[in-house]
mmCIF file of the N, C-alpha and C atoms, coordinates in Angstrom:
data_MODEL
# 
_entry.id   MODEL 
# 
loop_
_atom_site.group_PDB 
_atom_site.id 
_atom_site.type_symbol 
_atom_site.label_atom_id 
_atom_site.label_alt_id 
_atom_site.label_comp_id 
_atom_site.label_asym_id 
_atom_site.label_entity_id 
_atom_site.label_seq_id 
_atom_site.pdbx_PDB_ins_code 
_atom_site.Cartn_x 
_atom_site.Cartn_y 
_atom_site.Cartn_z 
_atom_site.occupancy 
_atom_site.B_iso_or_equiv 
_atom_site.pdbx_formal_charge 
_atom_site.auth_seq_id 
_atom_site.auth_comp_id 
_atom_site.auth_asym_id 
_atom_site.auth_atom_id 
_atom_site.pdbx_PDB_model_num 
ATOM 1   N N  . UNK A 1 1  ? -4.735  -20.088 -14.298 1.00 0.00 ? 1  UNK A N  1 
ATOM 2   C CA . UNK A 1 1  ? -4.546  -19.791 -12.880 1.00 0.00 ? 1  UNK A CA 1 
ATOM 3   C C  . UNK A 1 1  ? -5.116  -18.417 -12.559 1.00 0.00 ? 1  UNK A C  1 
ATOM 4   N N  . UNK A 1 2  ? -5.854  -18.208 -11.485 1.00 0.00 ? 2  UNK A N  1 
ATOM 5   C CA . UNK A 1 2  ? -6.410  -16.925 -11.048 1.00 0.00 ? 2  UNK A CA 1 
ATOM 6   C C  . UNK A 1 2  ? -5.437  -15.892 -10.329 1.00 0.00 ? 2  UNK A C  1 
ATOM 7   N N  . UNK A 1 3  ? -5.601  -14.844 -10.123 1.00 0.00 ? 3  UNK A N  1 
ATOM 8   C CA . UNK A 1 3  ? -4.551  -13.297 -10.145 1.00 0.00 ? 3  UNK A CA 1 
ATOM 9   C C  . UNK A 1 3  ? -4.342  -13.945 -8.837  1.00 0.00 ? 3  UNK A C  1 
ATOM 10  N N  . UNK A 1 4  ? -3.292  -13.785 -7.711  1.00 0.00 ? 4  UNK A N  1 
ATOM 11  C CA . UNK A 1 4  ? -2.898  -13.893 -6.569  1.00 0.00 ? 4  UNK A CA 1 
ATOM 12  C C  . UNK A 1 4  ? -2.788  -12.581 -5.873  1.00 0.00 ? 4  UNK A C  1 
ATOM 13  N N  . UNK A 1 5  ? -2.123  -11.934 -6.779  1.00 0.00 ? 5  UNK A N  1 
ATOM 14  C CA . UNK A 1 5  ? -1.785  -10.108 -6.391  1.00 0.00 ? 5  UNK A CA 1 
ATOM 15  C C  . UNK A 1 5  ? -2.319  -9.183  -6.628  1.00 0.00 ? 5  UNK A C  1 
ATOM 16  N N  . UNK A 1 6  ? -3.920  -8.857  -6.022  1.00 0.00 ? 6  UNK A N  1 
ATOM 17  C CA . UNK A 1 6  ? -4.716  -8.062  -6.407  1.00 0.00 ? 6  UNK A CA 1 
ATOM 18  C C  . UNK A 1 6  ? -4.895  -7.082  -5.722  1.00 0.00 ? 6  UNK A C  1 
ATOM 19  N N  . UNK A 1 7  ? -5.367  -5.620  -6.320  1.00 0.00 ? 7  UNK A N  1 
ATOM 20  C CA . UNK A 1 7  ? -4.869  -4.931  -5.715  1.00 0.00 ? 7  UNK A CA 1 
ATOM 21  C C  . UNK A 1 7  ? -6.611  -4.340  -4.806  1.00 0.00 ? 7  UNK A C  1 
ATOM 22  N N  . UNK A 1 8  ? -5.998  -4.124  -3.244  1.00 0.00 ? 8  UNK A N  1 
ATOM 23  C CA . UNK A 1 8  ? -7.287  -4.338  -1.920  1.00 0.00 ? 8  UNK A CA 1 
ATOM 24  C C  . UNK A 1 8  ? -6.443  -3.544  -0.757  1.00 0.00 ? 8  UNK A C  1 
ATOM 25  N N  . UNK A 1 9  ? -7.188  -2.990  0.047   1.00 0.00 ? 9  UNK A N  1 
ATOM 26  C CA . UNK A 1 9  ? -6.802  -2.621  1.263   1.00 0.00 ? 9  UNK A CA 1 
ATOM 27  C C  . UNK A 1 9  ? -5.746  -3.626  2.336   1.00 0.00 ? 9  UNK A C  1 
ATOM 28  N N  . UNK A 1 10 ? -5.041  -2.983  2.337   1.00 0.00 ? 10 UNK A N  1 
ATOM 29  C CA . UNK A 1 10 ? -3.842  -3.512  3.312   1.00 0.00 ? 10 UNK A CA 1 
ATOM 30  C C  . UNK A 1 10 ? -2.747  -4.113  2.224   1.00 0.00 ? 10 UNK A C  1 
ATOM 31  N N  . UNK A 1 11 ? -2.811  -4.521  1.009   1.00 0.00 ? 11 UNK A N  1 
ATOM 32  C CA . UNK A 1 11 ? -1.755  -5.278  0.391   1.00 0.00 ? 11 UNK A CA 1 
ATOM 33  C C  . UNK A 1 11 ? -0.499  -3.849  0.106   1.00 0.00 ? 11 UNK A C  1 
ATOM 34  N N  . UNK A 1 12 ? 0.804   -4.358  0.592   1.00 0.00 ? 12 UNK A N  1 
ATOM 35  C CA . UNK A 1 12 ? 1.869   -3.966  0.406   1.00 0.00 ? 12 UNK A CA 1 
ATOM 36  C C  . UNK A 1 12 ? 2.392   -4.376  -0.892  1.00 0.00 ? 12 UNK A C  1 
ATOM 37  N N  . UNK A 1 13 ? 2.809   -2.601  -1.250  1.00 0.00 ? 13 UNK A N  1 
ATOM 38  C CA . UNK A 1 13 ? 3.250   -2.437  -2.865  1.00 0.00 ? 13 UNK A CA 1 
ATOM 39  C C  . UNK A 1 13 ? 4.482   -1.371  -2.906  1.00 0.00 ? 13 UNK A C  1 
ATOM 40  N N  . UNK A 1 14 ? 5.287   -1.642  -4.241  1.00 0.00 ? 14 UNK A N  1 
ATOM 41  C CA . UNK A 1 14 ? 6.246   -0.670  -4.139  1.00 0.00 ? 14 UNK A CA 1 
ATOM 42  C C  . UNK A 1 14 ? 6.264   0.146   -5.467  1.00 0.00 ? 14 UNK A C  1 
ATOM 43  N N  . UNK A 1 15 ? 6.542   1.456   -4.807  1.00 0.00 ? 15 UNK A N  1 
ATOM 44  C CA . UNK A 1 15 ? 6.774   2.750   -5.707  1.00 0.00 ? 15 UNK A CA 1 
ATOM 45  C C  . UNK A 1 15 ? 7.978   2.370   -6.991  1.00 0.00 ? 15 UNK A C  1 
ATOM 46  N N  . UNK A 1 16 ? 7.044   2.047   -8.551  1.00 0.00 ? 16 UNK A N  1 
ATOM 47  C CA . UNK A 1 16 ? 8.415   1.618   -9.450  1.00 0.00 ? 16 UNK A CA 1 
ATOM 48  C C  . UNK A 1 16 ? 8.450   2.724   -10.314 1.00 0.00 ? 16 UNK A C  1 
ATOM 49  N N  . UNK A 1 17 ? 8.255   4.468   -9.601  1.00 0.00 ? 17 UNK A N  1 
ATOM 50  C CA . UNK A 1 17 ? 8.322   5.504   -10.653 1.00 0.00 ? 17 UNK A CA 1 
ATOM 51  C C  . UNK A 1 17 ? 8.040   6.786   -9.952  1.00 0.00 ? 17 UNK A C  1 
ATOM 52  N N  . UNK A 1 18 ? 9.296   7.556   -9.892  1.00 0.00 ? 18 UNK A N  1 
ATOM 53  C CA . UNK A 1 18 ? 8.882   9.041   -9.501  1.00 0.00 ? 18 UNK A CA 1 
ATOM 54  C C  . UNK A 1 18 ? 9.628   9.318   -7.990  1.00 0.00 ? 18 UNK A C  1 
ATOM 55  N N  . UNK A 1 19 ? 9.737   10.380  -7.306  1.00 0.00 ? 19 UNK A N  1 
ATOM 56  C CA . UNK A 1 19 ? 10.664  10.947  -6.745  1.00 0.00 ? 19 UNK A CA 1 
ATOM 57  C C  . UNK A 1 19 ? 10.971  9.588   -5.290  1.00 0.00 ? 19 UNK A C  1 
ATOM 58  N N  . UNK A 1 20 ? 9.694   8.743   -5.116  1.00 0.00 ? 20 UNK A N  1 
ATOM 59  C CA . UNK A 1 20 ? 9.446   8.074   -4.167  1.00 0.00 ? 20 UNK A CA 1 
ATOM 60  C C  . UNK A 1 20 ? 10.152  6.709   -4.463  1.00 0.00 ? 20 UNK A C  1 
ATOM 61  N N  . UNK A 1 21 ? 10.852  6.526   -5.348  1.00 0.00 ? 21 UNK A N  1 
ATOM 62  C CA . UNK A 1 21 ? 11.298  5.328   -6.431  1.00 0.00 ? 21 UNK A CA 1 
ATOM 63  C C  . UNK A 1 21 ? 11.817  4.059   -5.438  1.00 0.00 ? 21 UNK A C  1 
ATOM 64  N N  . UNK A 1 22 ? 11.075  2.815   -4.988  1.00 0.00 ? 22 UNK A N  1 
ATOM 65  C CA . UNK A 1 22 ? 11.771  2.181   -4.292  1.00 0.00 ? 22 UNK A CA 1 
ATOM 66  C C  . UNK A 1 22 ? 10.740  1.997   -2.887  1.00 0.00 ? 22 UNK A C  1 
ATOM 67  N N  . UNK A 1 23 ? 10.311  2.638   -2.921  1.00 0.00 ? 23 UNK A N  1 
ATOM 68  C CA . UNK A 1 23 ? 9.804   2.380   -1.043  1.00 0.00 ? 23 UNK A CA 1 
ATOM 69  C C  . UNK A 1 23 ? 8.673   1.791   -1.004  1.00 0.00 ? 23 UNK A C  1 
ATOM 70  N N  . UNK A 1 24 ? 8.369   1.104   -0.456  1.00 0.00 ? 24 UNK A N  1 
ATOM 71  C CA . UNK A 1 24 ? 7.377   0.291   0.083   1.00 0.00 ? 24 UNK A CA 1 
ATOM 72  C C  . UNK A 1 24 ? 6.074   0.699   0.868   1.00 0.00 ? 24 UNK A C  1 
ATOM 73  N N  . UNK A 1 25 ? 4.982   0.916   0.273   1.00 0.00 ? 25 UNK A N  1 
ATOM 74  C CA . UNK A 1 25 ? 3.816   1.290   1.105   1.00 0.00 ? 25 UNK A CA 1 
ATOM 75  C C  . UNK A 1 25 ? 2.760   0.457   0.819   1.00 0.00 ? 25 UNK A C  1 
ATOM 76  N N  . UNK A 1 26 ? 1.534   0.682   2.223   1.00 0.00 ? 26 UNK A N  1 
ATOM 77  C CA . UNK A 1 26 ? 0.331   0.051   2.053   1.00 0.00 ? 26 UNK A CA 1 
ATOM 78  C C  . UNK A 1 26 ? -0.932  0.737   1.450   1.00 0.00 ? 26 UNK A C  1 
ATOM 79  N N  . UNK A 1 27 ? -1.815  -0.338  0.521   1.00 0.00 ? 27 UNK A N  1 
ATOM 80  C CA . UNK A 1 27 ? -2.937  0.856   0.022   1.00 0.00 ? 27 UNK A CA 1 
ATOM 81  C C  . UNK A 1 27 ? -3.467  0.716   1.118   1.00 0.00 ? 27 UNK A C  1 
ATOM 82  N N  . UNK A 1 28 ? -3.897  2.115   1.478   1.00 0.00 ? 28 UNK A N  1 
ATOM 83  C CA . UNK A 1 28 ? -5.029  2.198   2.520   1.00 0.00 ? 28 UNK A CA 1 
ATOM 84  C C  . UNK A 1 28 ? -6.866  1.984   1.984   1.00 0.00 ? 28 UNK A C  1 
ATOM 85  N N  . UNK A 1 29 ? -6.670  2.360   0.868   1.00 0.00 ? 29 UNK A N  1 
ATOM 86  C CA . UNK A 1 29 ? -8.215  3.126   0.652   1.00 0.00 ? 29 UNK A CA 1 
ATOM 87  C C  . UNK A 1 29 ? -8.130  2.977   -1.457  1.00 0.00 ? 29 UNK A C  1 
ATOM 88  N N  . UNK A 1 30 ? -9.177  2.496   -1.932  1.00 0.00 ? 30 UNK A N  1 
ATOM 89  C CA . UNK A 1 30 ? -9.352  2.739   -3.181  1.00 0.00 ? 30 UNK A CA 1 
ATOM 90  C C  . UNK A 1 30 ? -9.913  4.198   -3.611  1.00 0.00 ? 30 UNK A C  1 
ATOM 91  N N  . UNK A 1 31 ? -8.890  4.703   -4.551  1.00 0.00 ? 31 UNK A N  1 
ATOM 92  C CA . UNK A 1 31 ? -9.781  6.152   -5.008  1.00 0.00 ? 31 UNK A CA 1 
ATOM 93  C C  . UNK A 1 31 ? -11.000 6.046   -5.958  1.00 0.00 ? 31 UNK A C  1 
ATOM 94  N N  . UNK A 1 32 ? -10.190 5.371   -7.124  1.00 0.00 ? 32 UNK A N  1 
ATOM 95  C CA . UNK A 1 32 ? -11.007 4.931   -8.414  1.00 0.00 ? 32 UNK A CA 1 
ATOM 96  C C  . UNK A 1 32 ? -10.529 3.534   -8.917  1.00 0.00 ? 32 UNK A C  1 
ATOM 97  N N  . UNK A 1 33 ? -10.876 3.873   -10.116 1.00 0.00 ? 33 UNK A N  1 
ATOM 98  C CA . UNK A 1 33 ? -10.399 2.652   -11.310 1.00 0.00 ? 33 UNK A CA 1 
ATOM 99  C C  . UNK A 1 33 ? -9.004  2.797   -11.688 1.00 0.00 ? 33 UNK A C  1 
ATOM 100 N N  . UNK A 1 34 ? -8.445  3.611   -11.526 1.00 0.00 ? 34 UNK A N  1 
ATOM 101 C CA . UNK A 1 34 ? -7.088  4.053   -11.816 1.00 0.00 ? 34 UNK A CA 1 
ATOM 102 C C  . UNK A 1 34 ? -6.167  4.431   -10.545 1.00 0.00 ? 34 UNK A C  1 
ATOM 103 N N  . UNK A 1 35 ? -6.085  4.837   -9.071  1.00 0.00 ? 35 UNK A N  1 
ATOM 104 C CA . UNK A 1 35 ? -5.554  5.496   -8.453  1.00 0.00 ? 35 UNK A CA 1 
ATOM 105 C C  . UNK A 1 35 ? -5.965  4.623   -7.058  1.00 0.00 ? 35 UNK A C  1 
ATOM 106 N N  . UNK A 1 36 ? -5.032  4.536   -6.080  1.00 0.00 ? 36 UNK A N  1 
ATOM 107 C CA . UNK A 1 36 ? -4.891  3.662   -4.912  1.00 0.00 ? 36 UNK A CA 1 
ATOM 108 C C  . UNK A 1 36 ? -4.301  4.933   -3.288  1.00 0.00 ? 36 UNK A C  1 
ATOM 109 N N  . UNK A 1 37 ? -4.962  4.622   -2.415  1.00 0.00 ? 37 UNK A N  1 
ATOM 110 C CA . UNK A 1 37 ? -4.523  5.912   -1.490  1.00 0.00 ? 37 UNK A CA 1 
ATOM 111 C C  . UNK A 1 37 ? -3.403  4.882   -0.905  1.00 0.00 ? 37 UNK A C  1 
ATOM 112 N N  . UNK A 1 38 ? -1.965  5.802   -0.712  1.00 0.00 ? 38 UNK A N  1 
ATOM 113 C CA . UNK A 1 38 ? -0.943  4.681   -0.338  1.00 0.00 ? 38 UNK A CA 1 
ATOM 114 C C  . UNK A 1 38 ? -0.963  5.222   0.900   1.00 0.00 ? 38 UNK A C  1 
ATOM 115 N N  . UNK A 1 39 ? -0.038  4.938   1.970   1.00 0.00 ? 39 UNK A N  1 
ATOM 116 C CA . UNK A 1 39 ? 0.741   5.343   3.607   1.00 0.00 ? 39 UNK A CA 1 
ATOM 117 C C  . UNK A 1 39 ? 1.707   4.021   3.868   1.00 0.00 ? 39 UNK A C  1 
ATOM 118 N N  . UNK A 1 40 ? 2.754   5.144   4.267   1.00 0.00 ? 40 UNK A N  1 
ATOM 119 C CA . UNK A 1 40 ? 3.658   4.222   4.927   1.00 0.00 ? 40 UNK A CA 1 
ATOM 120 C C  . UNK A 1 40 ? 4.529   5.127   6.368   1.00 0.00 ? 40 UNK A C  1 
ATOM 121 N N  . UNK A 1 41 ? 4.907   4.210   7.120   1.00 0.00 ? 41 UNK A N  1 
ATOM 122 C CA . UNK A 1 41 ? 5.407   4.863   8.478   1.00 0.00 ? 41 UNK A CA 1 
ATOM 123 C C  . UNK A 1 41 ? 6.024   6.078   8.003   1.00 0.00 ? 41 UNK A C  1 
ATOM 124 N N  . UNK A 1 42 ? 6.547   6.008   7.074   1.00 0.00 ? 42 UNK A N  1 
ATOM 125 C CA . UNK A 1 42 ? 7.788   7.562   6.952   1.00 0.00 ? 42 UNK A CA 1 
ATOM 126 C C  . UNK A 1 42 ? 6.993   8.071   5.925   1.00 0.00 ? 42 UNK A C  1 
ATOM 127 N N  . UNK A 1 43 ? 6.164   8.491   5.613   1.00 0.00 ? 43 UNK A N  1 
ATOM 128 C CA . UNK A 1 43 ? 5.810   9.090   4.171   1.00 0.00 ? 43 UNK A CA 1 
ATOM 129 C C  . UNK A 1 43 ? 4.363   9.442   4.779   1.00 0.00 ? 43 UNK A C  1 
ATOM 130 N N  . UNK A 1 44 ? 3.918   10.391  3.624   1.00 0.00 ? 44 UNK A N  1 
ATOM 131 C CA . UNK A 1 44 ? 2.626   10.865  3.895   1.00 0.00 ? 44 UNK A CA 1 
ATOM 132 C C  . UNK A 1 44 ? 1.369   10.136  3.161   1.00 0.00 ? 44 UNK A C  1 
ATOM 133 N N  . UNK A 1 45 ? 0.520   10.143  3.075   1.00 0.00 ? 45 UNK A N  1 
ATOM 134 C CA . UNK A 1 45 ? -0.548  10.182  2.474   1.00 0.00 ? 45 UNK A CA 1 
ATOM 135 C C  . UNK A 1 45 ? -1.080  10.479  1.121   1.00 0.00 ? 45 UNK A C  1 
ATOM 136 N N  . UNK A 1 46 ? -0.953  9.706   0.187   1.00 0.00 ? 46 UNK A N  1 
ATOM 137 C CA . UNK A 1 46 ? -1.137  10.240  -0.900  1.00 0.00 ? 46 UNK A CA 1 
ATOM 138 C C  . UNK A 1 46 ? -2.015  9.623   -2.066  1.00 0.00 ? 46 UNK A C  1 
ATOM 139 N N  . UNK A 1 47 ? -2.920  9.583   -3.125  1.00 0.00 ? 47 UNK A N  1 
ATOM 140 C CA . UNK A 1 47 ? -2.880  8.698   -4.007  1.00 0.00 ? 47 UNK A CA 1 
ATOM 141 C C  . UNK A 1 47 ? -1.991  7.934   -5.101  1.00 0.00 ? 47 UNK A C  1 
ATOM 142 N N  . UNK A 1 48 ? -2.083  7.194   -5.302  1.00 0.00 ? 48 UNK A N  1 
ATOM 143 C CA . UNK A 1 48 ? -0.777  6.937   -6.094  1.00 0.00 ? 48 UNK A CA 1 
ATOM 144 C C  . UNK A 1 48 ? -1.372  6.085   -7.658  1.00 0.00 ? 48 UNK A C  1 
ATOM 145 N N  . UNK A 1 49 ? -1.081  6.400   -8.862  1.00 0.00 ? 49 UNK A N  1 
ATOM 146 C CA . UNK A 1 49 ? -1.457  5.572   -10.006 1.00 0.00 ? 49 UNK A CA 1 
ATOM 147 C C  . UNK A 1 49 ? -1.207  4.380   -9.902  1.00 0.00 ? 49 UNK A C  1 
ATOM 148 N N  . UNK A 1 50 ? -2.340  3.393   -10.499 1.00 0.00 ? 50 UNK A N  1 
ATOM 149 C CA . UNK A 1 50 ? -1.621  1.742   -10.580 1.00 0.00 ? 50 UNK A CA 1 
ATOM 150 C C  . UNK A 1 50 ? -0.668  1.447   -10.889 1.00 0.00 ? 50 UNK A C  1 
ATOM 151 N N  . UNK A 1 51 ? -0.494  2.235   -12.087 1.00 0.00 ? 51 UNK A N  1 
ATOM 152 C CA . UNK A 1 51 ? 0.967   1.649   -13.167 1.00 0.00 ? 51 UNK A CA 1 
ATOM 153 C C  . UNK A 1 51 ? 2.295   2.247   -12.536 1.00 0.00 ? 51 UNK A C  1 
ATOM 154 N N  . UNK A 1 52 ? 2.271   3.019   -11.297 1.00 0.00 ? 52 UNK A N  1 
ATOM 155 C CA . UNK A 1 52 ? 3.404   3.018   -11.044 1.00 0.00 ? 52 UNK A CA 1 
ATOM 156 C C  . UNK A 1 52 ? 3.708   2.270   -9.778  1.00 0.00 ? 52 UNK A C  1 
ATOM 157 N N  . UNK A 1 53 ? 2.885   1.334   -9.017  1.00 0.00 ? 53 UNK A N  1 
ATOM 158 C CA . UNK A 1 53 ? 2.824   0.199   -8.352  1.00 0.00 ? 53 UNK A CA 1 
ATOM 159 C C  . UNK A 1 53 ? 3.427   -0.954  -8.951  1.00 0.00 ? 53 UNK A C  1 
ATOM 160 N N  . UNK A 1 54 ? 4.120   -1.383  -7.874  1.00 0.00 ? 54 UNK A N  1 
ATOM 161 C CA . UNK A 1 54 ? 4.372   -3.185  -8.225  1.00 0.00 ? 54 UNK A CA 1 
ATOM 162 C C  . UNK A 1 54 ? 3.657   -4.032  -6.864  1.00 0.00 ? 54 UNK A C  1 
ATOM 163 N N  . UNK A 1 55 ? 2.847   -4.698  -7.131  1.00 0.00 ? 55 UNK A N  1 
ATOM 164 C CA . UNK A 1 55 ? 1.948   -4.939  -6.249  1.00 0.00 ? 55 UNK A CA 1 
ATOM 165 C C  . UNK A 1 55 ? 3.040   -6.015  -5.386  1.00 0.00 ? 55 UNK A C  1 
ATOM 166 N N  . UNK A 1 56 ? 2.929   -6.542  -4.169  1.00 0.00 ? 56 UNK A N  1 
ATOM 167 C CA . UNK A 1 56 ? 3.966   -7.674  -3.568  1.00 0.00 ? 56 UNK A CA 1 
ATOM 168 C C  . UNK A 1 56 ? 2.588   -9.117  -3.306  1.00 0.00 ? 56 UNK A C  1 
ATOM 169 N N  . UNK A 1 57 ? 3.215   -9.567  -2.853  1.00 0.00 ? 57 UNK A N  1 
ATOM 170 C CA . UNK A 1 57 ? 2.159   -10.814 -2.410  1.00 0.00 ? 57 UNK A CA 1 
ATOM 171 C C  . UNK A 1 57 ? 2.108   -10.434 -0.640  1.00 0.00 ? 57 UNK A C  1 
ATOM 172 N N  . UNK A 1 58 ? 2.740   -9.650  -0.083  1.00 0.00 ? 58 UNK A N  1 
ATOM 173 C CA . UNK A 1 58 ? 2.219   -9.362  1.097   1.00 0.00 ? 58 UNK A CA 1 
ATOM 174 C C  . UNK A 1 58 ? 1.324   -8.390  1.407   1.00 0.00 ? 58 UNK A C  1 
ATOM 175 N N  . UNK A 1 59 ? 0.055   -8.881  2.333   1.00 0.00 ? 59 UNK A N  1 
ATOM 176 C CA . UNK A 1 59 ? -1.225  -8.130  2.602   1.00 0.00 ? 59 UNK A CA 1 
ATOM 177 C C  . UNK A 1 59 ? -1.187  -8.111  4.624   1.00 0.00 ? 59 UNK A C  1 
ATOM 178 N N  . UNK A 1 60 ? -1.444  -6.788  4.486   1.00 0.00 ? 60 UNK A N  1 
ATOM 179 C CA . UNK A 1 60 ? -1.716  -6.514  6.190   1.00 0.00 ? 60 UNK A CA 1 
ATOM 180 C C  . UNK A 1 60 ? -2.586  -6.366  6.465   1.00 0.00 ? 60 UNK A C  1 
ATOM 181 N N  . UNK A 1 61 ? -3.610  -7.321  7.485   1.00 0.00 ? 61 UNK A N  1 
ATOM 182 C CA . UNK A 1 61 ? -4.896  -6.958  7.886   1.00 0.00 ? 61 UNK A CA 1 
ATOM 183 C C  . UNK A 1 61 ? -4.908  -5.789  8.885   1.00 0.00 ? 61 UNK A C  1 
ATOM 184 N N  . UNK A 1 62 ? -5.857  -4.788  8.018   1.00 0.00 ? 62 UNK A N  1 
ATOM 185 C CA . UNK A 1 62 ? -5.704  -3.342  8.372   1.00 0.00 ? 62 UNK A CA 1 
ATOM 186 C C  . UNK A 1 62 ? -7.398  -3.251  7.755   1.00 0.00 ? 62 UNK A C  1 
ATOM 187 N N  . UNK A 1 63 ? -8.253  -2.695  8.726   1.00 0.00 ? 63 UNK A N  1 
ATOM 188 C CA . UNK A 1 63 ? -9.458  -1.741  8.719   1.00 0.00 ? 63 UNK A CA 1 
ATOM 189 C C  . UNK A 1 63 ? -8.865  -0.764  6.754   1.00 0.00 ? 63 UNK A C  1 
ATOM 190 N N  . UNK A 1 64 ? -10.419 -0.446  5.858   1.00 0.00 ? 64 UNK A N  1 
ATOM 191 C CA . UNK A 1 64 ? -10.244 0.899   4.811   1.00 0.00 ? 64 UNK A CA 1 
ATOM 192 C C  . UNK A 1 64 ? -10.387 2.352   5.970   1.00 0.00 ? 64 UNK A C  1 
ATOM 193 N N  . UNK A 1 65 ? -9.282  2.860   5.346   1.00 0.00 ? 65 UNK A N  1 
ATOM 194 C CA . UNK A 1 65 ? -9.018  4.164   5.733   1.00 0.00 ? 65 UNK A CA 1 
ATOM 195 C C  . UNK A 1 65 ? -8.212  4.390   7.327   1.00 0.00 ? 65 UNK A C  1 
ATOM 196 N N  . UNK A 1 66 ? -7.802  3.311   7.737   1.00 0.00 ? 66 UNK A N  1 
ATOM 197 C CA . UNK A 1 66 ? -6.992  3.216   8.747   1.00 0.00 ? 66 UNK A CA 1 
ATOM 198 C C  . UNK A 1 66 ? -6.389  4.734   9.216   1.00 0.00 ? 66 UNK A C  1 
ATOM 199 N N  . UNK A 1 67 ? -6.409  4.998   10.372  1.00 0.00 ? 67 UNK A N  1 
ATOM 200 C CA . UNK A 1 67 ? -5.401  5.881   10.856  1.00 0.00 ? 67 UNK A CA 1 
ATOM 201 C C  . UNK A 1 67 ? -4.028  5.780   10.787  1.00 0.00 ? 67 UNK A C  1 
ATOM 202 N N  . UNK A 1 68 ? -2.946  6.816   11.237  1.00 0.00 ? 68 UNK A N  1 
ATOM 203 C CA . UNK A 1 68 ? -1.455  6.555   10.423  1.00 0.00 ? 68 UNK A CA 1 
ATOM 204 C C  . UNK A 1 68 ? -1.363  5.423   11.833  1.00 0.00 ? 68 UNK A C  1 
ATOM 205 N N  . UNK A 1 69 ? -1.727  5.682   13.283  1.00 0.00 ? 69 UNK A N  1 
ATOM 206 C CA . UNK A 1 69 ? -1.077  5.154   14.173  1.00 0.00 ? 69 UNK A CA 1 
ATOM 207 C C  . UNK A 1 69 ? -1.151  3.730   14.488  1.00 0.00 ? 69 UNK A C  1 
ATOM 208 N N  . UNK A 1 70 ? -2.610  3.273   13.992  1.00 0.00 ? 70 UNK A N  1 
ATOM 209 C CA . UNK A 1 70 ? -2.751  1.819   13.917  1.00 0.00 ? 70 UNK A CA 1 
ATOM 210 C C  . UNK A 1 70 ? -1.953  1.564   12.751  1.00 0.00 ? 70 UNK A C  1 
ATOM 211 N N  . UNK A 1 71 ? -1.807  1.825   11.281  1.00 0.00 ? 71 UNK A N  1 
ATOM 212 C CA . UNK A 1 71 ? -0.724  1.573   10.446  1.00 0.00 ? 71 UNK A CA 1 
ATOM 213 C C  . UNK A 1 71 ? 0.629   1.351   11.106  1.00 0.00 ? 71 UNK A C  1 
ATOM 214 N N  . UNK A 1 72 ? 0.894   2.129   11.489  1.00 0.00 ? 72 UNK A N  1 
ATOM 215 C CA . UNK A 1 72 ? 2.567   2.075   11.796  1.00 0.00 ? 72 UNK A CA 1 
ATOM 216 C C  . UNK A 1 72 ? 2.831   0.940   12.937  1.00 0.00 ? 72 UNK A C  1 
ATOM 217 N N  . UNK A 1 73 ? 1.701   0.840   13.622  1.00 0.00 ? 73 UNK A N  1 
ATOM 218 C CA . UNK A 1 73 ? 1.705   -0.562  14.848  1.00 0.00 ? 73 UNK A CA 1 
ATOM 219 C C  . UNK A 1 73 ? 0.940   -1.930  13.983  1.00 0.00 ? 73 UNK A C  1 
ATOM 220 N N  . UNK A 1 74 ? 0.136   -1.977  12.893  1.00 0.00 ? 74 UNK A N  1 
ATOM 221 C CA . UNK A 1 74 ? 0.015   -3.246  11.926  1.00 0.00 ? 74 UNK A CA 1 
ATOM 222 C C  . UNK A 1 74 ? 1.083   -3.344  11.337  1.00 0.00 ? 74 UNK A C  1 
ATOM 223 N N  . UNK A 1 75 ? 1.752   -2.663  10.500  1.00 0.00 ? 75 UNK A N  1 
ATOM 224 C CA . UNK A 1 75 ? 2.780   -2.521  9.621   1.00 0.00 ? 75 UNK A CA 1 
ATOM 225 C C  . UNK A 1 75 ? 4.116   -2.906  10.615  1.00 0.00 ? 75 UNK A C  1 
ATOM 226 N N  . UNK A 1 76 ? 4.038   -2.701  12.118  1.00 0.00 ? 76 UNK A N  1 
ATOM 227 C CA . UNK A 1 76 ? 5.627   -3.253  13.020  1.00 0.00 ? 76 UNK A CA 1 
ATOM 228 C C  . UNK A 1 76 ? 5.057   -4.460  13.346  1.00 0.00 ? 76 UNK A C  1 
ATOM 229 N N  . UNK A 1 77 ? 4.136   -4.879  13.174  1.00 0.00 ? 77 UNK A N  1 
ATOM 230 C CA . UNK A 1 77 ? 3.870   -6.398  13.967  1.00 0.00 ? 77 UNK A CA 1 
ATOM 231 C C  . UNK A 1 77 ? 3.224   -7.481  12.911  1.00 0.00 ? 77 UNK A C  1 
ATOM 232 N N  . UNK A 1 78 ? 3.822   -7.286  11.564  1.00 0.00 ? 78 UNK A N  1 
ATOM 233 C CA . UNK A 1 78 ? 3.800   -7.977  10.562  1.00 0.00 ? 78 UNK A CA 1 
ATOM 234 C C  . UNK A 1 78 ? 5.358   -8.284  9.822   1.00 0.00 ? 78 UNK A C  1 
ATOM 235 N N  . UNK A 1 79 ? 5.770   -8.857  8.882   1.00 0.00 ? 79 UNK A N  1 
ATOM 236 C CA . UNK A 1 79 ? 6.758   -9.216  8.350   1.00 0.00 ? 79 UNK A CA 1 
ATOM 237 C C  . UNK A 1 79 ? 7.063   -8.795  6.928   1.00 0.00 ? 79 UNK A C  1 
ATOM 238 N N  . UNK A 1 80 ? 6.046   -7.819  6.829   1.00 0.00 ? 80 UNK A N  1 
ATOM 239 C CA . UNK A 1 80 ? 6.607   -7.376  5.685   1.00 0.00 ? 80 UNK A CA 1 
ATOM 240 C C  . UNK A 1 80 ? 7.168   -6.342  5.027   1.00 0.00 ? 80 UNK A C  1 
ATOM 241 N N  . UNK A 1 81 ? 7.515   -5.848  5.883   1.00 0.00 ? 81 UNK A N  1 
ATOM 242 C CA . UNK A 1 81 ? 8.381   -4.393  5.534   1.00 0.00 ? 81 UNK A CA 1 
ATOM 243 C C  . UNK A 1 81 ? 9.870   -4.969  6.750   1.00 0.00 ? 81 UNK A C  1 
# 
């Protein structure tokens, strides 16, 4: 069977390591081979390592590199947060 949960712009993932432990954000933007740019309505901007991602099966169609304000209005008019 082929991967379902891959990791791409707009798919919603959660923080499983470090002060952020638990919360739910979208990748905005790929850094590298290793590192994913996350945002979520309450949080800032940041890169975040793969391995401390748990990827979800929910994806928000969202533009790479989105602004926070279209985020926070894709991210309220979707179902997954």
């Amino acid at each position: 069977m082929p991967y379902t949960r891959l990791v791409e712009v707009g798919r919603v993932a959660m923080i499983n390591y470090g002060k952020d432990y638990g919360k739910l954000v979208v990748i905005v933007d790929i850094v590298d081979g290793s590192r994913a740019l996350c945002d979520a309505p309450g949080m800032t901007r940041k890169p975040i390592y793969y391995k401390r991602l748990a990827i979800t099966e929910f994806k928000i169609d969202i533009p790479r590199a989105v602004d926070k304000k279209d985020l926070v209005s894709a991210v309220g008019s979707s179902k997954a947060f």
